[in-house]
C-alpha positions as CSV (number, residue, x, y, z in Angstrom):
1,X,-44.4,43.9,3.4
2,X,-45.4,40.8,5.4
3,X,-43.2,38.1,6.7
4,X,-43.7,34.3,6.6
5,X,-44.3,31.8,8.8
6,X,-40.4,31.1,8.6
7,X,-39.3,34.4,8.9
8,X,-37.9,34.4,5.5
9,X,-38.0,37.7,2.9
10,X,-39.4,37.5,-0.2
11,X,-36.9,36.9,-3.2
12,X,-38.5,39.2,-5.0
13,X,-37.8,42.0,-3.0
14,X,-34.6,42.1,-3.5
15,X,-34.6,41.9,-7.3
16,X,-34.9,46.1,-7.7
17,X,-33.3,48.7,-5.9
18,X,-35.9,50.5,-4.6
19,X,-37.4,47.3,-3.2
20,X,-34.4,46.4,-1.0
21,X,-34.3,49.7,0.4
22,X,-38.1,48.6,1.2
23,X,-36.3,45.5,2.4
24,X,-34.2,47.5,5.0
25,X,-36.6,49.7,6.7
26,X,-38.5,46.0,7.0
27,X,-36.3,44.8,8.7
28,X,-35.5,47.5,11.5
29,X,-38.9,48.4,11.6
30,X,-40.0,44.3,12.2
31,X,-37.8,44.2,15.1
32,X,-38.2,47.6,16.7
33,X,-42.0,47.7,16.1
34,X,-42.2,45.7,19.6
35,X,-40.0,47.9,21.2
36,X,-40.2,51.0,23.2
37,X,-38.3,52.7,26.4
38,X,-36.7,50.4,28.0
39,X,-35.2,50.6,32.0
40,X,-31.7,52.4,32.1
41,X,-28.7,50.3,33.3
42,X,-28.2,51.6,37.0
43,X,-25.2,48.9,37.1
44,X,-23.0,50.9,34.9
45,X,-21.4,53.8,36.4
46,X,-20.0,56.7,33.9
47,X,-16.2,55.7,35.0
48,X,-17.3,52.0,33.3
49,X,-16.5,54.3,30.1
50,X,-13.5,56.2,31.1
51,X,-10.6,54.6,30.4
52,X,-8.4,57.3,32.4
53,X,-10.0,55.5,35.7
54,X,-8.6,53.0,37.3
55,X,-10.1,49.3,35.9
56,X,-13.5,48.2,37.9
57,X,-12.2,45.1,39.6
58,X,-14.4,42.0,39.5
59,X,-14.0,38.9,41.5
60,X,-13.2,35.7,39.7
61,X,-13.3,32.4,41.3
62,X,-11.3,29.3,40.1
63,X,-11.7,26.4,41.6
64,X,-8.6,23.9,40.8
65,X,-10.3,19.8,41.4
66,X,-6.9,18.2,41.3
67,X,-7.7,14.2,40.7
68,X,-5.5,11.3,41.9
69,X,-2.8,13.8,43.1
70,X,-3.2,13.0,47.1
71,X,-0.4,11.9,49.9
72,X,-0.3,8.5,47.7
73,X,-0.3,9.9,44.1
74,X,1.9,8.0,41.4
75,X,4.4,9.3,40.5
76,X,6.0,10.9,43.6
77,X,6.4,14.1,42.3
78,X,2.6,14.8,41.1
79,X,1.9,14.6,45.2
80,X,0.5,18.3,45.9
81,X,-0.2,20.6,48.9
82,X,-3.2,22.4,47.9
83,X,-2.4,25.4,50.6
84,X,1.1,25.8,49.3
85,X,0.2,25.2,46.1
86,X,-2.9,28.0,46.3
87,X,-0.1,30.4,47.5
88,X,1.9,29.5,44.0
89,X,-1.1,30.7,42.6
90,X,-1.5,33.7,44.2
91,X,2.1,34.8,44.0
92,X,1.9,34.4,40.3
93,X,-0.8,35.7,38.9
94,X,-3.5,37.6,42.1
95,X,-5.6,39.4,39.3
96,X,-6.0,39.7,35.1
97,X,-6.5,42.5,33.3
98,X,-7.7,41.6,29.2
99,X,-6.6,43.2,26.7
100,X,-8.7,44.8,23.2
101,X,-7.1,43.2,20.5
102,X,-8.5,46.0,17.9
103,X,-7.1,49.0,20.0
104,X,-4.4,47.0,21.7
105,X,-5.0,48.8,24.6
106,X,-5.9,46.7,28.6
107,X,-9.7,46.8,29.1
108,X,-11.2,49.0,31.9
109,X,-12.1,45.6,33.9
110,X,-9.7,43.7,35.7
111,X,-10.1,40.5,37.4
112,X,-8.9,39.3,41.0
113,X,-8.3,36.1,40.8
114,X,-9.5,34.0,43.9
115,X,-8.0,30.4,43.6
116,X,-9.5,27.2,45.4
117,X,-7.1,23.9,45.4
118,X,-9.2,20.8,46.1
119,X,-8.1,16.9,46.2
120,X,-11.0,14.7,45.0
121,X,-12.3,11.7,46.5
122,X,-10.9,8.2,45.9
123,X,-13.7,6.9,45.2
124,X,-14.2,9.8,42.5
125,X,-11.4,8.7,41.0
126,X,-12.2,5.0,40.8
127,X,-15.7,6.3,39.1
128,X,-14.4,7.6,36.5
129,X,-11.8,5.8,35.5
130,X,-14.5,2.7,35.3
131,X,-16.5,5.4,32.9
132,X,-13.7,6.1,30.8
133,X,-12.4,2.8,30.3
134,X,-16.3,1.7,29.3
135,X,-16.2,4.5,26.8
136,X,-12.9,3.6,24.9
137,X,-13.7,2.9,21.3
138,X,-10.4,1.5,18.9
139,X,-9.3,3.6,16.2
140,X,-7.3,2.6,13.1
141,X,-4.6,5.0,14.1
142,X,-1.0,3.9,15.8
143,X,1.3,6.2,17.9
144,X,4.9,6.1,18.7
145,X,5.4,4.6,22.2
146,X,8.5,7.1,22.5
147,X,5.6,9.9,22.3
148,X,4.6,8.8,25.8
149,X,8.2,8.9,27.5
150,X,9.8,11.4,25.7
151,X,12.4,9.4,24.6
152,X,15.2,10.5,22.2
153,X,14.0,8.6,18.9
154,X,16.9,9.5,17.2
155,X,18.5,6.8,19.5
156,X,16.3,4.1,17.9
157,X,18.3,4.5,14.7
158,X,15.5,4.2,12.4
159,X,13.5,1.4,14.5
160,X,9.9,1.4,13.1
161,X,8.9,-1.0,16.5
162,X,7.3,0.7,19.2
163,X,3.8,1.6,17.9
164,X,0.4,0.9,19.9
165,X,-3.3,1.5,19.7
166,X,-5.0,4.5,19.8
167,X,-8.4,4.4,21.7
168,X,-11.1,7.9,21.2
169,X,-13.2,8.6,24.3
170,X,-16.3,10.6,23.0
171,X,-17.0,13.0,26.3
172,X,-20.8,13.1,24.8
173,X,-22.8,11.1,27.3
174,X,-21.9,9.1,30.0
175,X,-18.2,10.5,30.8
176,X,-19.4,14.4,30.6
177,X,-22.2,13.2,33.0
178,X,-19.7,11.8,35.3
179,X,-17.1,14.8,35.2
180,X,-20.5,17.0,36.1
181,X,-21.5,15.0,39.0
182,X,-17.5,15.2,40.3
183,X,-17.5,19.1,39.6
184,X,-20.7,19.8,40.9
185,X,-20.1,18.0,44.1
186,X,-16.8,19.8,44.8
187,X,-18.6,23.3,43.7
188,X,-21.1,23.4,46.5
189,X,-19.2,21.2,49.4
190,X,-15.6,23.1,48.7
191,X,-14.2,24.8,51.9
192,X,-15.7,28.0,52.4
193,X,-12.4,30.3,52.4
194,X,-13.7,33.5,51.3
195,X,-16.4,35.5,52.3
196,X,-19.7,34.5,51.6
197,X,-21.4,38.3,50.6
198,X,-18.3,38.4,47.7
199,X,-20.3,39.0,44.4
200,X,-20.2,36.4,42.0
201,X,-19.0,33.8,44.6
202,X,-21.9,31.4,43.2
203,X,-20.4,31.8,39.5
204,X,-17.4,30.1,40.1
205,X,-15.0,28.5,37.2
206,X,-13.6,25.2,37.4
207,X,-10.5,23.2,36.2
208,X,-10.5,19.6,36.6
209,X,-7.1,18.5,36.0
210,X,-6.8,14.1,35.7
211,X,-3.9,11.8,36.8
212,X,-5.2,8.6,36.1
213,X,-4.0,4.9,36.1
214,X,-3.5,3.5,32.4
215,X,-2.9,0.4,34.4
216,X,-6.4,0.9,35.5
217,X,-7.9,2.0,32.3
218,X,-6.1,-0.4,29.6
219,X,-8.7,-2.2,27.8
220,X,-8.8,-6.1,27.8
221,X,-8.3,-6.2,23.8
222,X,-4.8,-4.4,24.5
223,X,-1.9,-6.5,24.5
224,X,0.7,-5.4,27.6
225,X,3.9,-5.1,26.2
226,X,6.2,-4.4,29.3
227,X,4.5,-1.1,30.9
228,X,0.8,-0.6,30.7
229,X,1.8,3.3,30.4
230,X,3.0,2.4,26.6
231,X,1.1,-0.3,25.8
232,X,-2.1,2.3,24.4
233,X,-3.0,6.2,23.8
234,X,-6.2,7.2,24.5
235,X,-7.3,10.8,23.6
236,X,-10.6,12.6,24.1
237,X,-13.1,13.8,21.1
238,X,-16.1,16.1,21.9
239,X,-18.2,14.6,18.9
240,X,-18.1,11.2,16.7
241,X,-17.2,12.9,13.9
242,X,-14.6,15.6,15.3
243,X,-11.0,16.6,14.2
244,X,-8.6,14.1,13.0
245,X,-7.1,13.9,16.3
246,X,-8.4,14.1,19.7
247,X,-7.4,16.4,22.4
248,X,-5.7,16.2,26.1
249,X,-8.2,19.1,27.7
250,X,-11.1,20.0,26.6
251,X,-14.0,22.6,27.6
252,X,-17.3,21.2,29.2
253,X,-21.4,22.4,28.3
254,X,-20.9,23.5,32.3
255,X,-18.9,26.3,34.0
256,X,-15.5,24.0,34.1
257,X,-12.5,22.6,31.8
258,X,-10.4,19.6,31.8
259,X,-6.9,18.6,31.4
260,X,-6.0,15.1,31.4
261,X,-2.2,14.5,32.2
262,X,-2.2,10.9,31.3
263,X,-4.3,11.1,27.6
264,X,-2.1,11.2,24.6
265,X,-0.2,13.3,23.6
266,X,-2.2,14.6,21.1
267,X,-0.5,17.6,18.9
268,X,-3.5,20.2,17.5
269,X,-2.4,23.8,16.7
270,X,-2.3,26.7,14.3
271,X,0.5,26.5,11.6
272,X,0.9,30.3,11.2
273,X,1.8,30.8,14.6
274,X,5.0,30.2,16.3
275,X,2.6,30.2,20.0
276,X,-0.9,28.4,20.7
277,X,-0.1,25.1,19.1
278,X,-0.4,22.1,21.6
279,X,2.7,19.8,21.5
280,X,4.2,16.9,23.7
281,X,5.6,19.6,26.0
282,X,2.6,21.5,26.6
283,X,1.1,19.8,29.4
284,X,2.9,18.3,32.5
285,X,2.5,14.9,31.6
286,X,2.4,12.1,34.0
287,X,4.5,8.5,32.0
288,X,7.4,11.2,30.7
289,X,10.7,9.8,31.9
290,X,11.8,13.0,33.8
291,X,9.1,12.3,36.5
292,X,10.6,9.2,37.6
293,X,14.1,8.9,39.3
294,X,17.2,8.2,37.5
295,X,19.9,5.3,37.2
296,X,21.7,7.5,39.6
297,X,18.7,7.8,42.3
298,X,17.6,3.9,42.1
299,X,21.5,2.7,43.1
300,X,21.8,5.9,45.6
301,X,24.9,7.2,43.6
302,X,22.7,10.8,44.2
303,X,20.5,11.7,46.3
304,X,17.3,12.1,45.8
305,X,15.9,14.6,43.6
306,X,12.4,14.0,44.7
307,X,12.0,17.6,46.3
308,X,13.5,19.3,42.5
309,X,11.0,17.3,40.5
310,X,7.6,18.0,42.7
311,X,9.0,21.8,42.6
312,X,9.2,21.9,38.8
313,X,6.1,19.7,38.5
314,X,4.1,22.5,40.5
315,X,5.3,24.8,38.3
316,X,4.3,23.7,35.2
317,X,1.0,22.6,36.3
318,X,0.5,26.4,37.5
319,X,1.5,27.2,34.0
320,X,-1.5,25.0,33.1
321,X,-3.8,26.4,34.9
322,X,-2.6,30.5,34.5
323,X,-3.0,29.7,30.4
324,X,-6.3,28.6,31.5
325,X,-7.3,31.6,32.9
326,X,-5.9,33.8,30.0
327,X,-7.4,32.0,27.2
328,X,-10.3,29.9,29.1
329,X,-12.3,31.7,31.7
330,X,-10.4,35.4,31.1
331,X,-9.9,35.6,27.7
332,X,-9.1,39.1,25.6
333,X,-11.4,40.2,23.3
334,X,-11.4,41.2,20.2
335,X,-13.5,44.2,19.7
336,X,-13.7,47.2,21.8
337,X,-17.6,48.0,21.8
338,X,-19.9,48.4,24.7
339,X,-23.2,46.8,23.2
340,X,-26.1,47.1,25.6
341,X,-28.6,47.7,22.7
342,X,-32.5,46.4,23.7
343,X,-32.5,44.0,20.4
344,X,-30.3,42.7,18.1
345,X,-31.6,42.0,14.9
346,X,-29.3,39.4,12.4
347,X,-30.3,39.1,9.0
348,X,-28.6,35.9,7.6
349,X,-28.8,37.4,3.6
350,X,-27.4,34.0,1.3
351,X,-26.3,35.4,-2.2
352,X,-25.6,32.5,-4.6
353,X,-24.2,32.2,-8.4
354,X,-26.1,29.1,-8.7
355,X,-29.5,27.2,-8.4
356,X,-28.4,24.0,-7.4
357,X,-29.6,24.6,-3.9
358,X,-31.4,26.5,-1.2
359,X,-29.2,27.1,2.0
360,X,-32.4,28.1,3.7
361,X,-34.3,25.1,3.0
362,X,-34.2,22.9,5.5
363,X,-33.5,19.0,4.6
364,X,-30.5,18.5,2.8
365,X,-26.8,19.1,4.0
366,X,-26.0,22.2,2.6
367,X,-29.1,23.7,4.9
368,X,-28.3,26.3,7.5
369,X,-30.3,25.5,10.8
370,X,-31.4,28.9,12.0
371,X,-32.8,27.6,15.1
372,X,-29.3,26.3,16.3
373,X,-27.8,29.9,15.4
374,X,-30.6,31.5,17.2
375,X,-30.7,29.2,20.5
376,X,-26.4,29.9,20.6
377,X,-27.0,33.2,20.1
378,X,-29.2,33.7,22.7
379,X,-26.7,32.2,25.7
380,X,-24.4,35.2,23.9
381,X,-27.3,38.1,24.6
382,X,-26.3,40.4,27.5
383,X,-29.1,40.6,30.2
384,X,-32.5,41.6,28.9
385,X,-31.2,41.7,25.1
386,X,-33.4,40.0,23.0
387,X,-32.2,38.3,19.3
388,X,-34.6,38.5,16.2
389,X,-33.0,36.1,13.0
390,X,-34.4,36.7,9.9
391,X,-33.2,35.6,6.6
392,X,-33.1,36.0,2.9
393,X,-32.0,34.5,-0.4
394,X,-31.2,36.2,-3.4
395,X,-29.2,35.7,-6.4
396,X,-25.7,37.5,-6.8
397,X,-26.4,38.1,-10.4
398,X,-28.8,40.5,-9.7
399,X,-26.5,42.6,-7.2
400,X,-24.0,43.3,-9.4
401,X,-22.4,46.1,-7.0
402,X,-22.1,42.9,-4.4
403,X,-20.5,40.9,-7.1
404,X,-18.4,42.5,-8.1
405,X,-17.5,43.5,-4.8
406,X,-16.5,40.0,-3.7
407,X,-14.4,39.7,-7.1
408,X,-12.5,42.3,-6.1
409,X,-11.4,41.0,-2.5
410,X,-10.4,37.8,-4.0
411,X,-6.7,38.1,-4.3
412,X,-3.8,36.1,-5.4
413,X,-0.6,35.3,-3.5
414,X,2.8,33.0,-5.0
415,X,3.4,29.8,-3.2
416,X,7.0,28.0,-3.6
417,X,6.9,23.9,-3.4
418,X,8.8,21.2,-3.2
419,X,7.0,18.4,-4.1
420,X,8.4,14.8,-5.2
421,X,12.4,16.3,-5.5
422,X,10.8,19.2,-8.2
423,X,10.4,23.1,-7.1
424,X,7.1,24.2,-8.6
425,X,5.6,27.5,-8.4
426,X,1.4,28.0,-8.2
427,X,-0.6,30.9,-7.5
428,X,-3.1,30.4,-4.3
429,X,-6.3,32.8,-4.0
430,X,-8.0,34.0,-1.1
431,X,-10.4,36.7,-0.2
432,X,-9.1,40.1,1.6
433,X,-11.4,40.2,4.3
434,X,-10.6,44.2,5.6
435,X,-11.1,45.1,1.2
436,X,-14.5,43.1,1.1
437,X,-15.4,44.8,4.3
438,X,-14.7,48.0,3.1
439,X,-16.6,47.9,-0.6
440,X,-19.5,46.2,0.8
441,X,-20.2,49.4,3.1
442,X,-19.1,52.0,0.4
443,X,-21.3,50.1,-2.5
444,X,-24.6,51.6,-3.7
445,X,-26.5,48.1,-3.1
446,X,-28.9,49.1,0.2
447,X,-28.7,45.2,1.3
448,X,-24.6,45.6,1.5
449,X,-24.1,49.7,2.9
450,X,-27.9,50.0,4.0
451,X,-27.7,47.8,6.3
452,X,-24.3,47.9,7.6
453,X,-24.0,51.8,8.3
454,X,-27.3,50.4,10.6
455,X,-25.5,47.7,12.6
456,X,-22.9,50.5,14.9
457,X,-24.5,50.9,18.1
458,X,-22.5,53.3,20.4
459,X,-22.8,53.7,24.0
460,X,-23.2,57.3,24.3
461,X,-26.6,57.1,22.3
462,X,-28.0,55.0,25.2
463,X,-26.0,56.5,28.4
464,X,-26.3,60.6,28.9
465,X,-23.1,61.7,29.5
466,X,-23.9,62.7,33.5
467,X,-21.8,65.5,34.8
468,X,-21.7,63.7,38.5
469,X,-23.1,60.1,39.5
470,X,-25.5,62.0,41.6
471,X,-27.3,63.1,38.9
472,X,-27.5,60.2,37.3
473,X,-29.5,58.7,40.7
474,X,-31.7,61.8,40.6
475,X,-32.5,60.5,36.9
476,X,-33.3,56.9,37.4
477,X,-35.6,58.1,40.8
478,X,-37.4,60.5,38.2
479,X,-38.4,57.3,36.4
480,X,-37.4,58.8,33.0
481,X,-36.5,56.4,30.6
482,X,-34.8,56.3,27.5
483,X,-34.7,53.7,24.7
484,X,-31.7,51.3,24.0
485,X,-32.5,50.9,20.2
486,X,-31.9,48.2,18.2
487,X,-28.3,46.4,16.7
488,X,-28.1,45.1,13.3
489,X,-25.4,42.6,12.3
490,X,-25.9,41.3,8.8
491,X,-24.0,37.8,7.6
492,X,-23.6,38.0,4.9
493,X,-23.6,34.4,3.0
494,X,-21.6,33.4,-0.1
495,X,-23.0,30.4,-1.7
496,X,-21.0,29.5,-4.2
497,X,-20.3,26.9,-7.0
498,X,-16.7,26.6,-7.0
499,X,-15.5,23.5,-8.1
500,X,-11.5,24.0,-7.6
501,X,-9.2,21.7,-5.9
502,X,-8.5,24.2,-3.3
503,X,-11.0,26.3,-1.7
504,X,-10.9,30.2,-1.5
505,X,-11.1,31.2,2.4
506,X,-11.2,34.4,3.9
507,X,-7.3,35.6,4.4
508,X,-6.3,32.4,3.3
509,X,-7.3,30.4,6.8
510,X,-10.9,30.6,7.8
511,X,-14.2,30.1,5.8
512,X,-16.2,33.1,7.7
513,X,-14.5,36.7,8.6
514,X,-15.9,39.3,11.4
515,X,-16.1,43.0,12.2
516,X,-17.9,45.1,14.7
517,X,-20.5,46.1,11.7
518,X,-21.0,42.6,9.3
519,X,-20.0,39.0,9.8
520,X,-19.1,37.2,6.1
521,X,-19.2,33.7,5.3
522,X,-18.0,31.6,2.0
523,X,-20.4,28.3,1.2
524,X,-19.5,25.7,-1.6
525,X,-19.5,22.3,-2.0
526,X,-15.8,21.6,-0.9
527,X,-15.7,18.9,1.7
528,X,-12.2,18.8,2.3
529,X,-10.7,22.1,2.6
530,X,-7.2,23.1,3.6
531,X,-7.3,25.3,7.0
532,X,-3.7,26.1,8.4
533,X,-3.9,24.2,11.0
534,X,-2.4,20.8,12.4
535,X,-4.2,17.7,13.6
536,X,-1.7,14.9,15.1
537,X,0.6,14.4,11.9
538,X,-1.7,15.7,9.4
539,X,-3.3,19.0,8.1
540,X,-6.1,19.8,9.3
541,X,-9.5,19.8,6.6
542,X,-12.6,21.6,7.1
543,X,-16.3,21.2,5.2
544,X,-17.6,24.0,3.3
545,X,-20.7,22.3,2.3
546,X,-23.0,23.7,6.0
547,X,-22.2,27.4,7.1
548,X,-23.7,26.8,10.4
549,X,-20.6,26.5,12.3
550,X,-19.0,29.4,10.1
551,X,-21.9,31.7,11.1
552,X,-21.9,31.2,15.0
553,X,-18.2,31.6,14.9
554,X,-18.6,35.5,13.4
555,X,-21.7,36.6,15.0
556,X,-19.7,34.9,18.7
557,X,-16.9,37.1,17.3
558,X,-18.7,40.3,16.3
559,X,-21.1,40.2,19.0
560,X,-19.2,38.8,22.2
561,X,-15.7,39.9,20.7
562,X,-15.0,36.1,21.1
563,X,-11.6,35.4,20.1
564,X,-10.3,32.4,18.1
565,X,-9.0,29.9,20.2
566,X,-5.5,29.5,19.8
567,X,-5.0,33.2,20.1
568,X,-3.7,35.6,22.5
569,X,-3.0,39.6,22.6
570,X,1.0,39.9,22.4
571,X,2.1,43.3,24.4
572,X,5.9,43.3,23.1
573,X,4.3,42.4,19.8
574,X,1.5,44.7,20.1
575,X,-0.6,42.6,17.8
576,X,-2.0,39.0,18.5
């Protein structure tokens, strides 16, 4: 069997049996035929694997850029102490240990934490508030002034006053340039605290947290109504064409986040979870009214309560920055597999019930670009792991076994409404992810079990198990090798023609579903479906139309154990 110039298998391949089981062999045999014995890991000791021993610990340096919050910060209370505050840090949280979301168990790594408070310049500051307040673009959107303060709107009695502007900043470009040059000059001139032979030290984190001025960054079309604090929102957005609402923080293309205590508040979050949703409280934020003194204070009837208000605004912000490291630059995982295969081959297999169009040909907007999977794919690839993508396109017509299959995991639940003062009932379909999982590797189709009972890759097939460490030196100074094999993950791609109102997602919230073994992904020609989640005051919709974004989000999950991002391992829970 020969491949194209596009890497693409032959339809007709996969029209008989006994050809896809061809199709299979092909496909290990295309990525393994360049293979051979590889070096052995002499990084990975046996006790790596034992999860009896005590956790390898692994230095992790975070480097905290706190902007505008110097000797002459506004308000009084967002004035830090870096020292003191670096001992917060330490007292709270010195190391991390992840935990396996599939086995619910800690992993054998843990993390020391090694924390680095900086104060930026002032001239940093000025920078970038200059770049922001270029980059402000006017939305269509308003946003309750009240949202800004924290005031008590039941006090308005039903006032409908007190709106402003919304303004996007789109961090693509000129204001992610700016943030880089800010990190990058704190990351190599920072005070050098620890020692310098510490591994890793070069591969610091960062976390830019933001105080700015709104009085600074108000645009001239803004009419000042009283305070410049509630006279606009502005929010960030990582694309043009993003969610509904922007965000408050947001993860750079470099080693470092930001948080941005002035922006919004913007509300984002999952609705089927009571934790992980972002709210007005979430974030320390600088205009709320219980950062400034009170009636009280201002006529000295009290005395000040400067010294309670920096204390409690030092501990939220270490809240901040300890979520950061448990969901950011520490975060559990979700699969408990050691991968260090040589290759890892992905066959993207698109089954369709229709011929209205070709996912795999480029062009049109229902295309899948390969070359964006691969190049993502390839920052996911552990050291000397290389990725092969081919793909395929048949009909699910002709693979009955696979079709019916999927119309067995598509399931029905009963929803109760209330809509317009009437109590309906409807039924709402989705697809059992762990059932589809399960048929596709017990059916008799080759493309479905074949190649799935091919994609476990084990550790103990690639690392002897050594009765002592020194004979596992004695082997690697022999010069004996042995091979690391090869990984197969199929995606498995479900085009479909479904013209419904509502679209039919994988456990009734996502369009794509992951294991250790397979990565499925739905495809139809929805453009507005309902995921359960919240964007500002609406529910957030999702395309269905490209699976591009679908597919990088399982193969991240089955092959880096990514975990979504609003989602956490629970201990007294035991369950996300």
């Amino acid at each position: 069997m020969s491949v194209s110039p596009h890497n693409r298998l032959p339809t007709e391949l996969c029209s008989r049996r006994y050809a896809a089981k061809g199709a299979i062999v092909a496909l290990v045999l295309l990525c393994s035929a360049t293979g051979g014995m590889a070096r052995p890991p002499k990084h990975i000791p046996r006790f790596a694997f034992d999860k009896d021993e005590s956790p390898v610990n692994v230095p992790l340096m975070l480097r905290v850029m706190l902007v505008n919050m110097g000797p002459n910060a506004e308000p009084a209370a967002f004035r830090v102490d870096t020292d003191d505050f670096e001992r917060l840090l330490f007292q709270l949280m010195p190391g991390h240990q992840p935990h396996c979301v599939e086995t619910g168990e800690k992993l054998s790594v843990s993390y020391e934490i090694y924390y680095d408070v900086v104060h930026t310049s002032q001239s940093d500051k000025d920078s970038l508030s200059a770049v922001l307040k270029t980059n402000m673009k006017l939305t269509s959107e308003v946003q309750h002034s009240d949202s800004i303060t924290g005031a008590d709107k039941t006090a308005l009695g039903g006032d409908k006053k007190g709106f402003v502007s919304v303004y996007d900043i789109n961090v693509k470009g000129a204001v992610e340039d700016e943030l880089e040059r800010i990190y990058n000059i704190y990351a190599a001139n920072a005070k050098n605290k620890y020692d310098p032979s510490m591994p890793m030290r070069e591969g610091v984190y960062g976390l830019m947290i933001l105080n700015m001025d709104k009085e600074l960054l108000m645009p001239a079309t803004t009419k000042k109504e009283g305070d410049a604090a509630t006279s606009f929102v502005y929010r960030y957005k990582t694309g043009p064409n993003g969610v509904d609402s922007g965000s408050d923080a947001f993860v750079t293309r470099s080693r470092f986040a930001v948080v941005d205590l002035s922006a919004g508040p913007s509300l984002y979050g999952s609705t089927q979870a009571g934790e992980g949703a972002v709210i007005a409280g979430s974030l320390p934020r600088r205009y709320h009214s219980k950062w400034q003194p009170s009636e009280e204070e201002a006529l000295d009837k009290l005395p000040s309560q400067l010294r309670g208000r920096s204390l409690r605004f030092q501990a939220d912000l270490a809240q901040v920055i300890l979520s950061a490291v448990r969901f950011v630059f520490a975060p559990d995982i979700q699969f408990d597999e050691l991968d260090f295969s040589e290759k890892v081959l992905v066959p993207i297999l698109v089954f369709r019930d229709h011929r209205m169009y070709d996912p795999l040909e480029p062009g049109s907007d229902f295309s899948i670009d390969v070359a964006a999977i691969r190049k993502q794919l390839e920052r996911l690839a552990m050291p000397g792991q290389t990725i092969e993508i081919v793909t395929g396109l048949q009909s699910l017509h002709e693979h009955e076994r696979i079709a019916m299959a999927f119309d067995q995991a598509v399931r029905a639940d009963t929803v109760h409404e209330s809509h317009m003062g009437r109590y309906t009932v409807r039924q709402k379909h989705y697809i059992d992810a762990k059932m589809l999982f399960r048929s596709l590797a017990q059916t008799s189709d080759y493309l479905a079990s074949g190649l799935i009972a091919a994609s476990p890759v084990l550790s103990s097939e690639f690392f002897p198990d050594f009765n002592s460490e020194e004979e596992l030196r004695q082997k690697q100074k022999s010069g004996e090798t042995w091979a690391l094999g090869t990984r197969v993950l199929p995606v498995f791609v479900f085009a479909m023609s479904d013209s419904d109102d509502e679209a039919t997602l994988f456990d009734g919230s996502l369009p794509y579903a992951a294991s250790k073994d397979a990565v499925l992904v739905v495809q139809s020609g929805q453009s507005g479906a309902q995921v359960p989640f919240f964007s500002g005051g609406r529910q957030a919709s999702k395309s269905l139309i490209n699976p591009t974004a679908s597919i990088l989000a399982g193969v991240g999950a089955a092959l880096g154990g990514l975990m979504p991002w609003e989602k956490r391992y629970s201990g007294s829970h035991g369950a996300p």
